[in-house]
TIVO-2410 file (N, C-alpha, C; in nm, 3 decimals):
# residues 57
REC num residu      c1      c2      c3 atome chaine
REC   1      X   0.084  -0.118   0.000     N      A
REC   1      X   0.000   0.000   0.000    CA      A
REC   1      X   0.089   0.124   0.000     C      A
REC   2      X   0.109   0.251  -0.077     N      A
REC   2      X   0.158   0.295  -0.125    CA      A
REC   2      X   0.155   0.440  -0.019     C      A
REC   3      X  -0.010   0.433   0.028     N      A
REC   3      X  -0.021   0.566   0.085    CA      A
REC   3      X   0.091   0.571   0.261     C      A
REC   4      X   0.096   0.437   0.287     N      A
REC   4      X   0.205   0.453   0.429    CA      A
REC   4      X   0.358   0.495   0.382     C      A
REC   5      X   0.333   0.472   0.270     N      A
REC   5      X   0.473   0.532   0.262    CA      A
REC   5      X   0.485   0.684   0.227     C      A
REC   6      X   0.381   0.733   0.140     N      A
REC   6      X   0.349   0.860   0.135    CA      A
REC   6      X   0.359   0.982   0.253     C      A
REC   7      X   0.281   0.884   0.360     N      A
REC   7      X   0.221   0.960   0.500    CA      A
REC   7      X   0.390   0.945   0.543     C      A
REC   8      X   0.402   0.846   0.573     N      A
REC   8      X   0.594   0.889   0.605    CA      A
REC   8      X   0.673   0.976   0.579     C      A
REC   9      X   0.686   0.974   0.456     N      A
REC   9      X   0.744   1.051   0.381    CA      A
REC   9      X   0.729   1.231   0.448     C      A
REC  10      X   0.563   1.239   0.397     N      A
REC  10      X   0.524   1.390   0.405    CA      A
REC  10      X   0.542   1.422   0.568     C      A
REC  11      X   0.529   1.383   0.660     N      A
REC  11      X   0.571   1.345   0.785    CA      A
REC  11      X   0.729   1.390   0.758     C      A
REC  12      X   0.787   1.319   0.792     N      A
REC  12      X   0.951   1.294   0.784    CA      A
REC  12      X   1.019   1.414   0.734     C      A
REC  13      X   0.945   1.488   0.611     N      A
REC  13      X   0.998   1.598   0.547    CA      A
REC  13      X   0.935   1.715   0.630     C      A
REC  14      X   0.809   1.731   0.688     N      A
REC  14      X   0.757   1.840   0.760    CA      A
REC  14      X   0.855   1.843   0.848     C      A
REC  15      X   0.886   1.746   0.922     N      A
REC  15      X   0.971   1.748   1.066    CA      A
REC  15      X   1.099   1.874   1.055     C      A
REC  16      X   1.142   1.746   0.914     N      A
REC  16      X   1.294   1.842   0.889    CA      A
REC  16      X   1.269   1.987   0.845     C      A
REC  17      X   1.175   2.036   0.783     N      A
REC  17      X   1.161   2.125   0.787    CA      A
REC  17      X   1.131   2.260   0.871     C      A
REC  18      X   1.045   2.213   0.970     N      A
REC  18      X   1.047   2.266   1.105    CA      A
REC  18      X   1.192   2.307   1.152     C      A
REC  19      X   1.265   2.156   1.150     N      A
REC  19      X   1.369   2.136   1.230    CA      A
REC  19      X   1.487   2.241   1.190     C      A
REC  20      X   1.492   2.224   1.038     N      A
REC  20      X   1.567   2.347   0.980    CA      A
REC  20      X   1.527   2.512   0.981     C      A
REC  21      X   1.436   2.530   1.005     N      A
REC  21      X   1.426   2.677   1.036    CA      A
REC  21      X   1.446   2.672   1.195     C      A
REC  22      X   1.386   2.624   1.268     N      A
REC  22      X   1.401   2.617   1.410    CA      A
REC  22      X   1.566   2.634   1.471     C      A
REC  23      X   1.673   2.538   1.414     N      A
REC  23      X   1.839   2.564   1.385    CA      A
REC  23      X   1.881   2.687   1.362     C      A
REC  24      X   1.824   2.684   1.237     N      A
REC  24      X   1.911   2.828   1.202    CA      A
REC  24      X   1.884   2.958   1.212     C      A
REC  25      X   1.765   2.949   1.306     N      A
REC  25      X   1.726   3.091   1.382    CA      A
REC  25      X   1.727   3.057   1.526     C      A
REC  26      X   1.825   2.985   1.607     N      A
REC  26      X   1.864   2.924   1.728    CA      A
REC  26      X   2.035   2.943   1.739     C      A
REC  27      X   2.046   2.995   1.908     N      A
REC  27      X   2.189   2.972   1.946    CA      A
REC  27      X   2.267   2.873   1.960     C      A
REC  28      X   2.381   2.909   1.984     N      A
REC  28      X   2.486   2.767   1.974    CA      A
REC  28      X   2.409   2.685   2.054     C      A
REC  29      X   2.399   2.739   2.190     N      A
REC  29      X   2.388   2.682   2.280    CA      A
REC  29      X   2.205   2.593   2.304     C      A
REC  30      X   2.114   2.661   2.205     N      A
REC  30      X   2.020   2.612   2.183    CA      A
REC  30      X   2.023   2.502   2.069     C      A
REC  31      X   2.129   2.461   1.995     N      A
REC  31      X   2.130   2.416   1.879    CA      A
REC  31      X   2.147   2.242   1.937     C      A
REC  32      X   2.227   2.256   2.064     N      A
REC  32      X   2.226   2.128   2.095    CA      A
REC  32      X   2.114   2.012   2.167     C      A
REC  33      X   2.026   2.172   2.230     N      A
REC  33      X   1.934   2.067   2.284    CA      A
REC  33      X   1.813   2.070   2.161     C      A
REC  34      X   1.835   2.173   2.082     N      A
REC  34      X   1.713   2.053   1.934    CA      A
REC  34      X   1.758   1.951   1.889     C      A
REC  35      X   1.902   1.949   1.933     N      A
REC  35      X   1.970   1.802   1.860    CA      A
REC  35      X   1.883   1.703   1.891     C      A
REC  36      X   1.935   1.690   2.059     N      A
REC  36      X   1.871   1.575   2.157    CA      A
REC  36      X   1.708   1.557   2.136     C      A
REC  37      X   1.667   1.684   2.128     N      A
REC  37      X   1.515   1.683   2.124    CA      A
REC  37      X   1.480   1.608   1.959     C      A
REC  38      X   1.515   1.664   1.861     N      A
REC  38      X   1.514   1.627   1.734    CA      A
REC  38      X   1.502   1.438   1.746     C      A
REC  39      X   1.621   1.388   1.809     N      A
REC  39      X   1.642   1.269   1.800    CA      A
REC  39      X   1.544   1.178   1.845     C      A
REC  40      X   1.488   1.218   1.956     N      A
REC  40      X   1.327   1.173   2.026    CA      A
REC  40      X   1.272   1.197   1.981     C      A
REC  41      X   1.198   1.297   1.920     N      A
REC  41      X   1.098   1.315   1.829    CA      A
REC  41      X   1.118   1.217   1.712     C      A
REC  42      X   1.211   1.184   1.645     N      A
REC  42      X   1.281   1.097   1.487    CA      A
REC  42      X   1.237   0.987   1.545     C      A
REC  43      X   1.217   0.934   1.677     N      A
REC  43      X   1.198   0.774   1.738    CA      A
REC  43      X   1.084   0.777   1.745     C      A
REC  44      X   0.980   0.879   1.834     N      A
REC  44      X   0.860   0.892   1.846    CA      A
REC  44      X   0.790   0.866   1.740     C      A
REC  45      X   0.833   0.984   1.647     N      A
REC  45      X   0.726   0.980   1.501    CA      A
REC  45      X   0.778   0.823   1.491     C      A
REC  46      X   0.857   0.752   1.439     N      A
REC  46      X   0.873   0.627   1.397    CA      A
REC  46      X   0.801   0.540   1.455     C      A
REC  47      X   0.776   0.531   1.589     N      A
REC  47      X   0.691   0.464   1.658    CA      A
REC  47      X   0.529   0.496   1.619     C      A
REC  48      X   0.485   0.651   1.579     N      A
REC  48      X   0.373   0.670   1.576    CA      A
REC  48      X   0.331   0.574   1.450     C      A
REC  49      X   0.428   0.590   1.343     N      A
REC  49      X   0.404   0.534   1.237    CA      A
REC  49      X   0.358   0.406   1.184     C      A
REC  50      X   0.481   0.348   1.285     N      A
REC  50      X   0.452   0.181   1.307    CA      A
REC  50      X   0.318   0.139   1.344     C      A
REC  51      X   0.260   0.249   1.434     N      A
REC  51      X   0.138   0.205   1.517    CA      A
REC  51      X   0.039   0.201   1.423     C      A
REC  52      X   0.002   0.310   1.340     N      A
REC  52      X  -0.088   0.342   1.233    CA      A
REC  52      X  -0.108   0.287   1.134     C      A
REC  53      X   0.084   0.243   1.085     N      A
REC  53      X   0.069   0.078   1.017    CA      A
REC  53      X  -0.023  -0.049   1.046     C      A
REC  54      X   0.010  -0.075   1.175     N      A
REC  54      X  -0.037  -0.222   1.186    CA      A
REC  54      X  -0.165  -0.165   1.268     C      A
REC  55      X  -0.226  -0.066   1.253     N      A
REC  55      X  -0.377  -0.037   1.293    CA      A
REC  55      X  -0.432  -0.072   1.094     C      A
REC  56      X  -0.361  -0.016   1.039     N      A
REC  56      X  -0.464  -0.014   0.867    CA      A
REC  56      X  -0.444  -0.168   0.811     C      A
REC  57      X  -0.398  -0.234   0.870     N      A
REC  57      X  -0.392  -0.377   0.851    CA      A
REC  57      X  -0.497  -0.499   0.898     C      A
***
């Protein structure tokens, strides 16, 4: 099914996009904790995903 990969996708790219303006209008010193934060969120959404998967199944 074509559309979970879609929803990923458009997902995955919103994030980074956020994520990239959020960076580069952020201090050094703020840059590291979007890192950390970034990285939990990248697991979370992955998890949300999975879930929504094996719910359309």
């Amino acid at each position: 099914m074509q559309f979970q990969a879609i929803a990923k996708g458009m997902a995955v790219g919103a994030a980074a996009g956020m994520v990239g303006y959020l960076v580069s209008s952020a201090s050094k010193s703020e840059k590291s904790k979007f890192k950390r934060r970034t990285v939990k969120a990248a697991h979370a959404l992955g998890a949300v995903m999975d879930s929504v998967a094996d719910l359309m199944r």
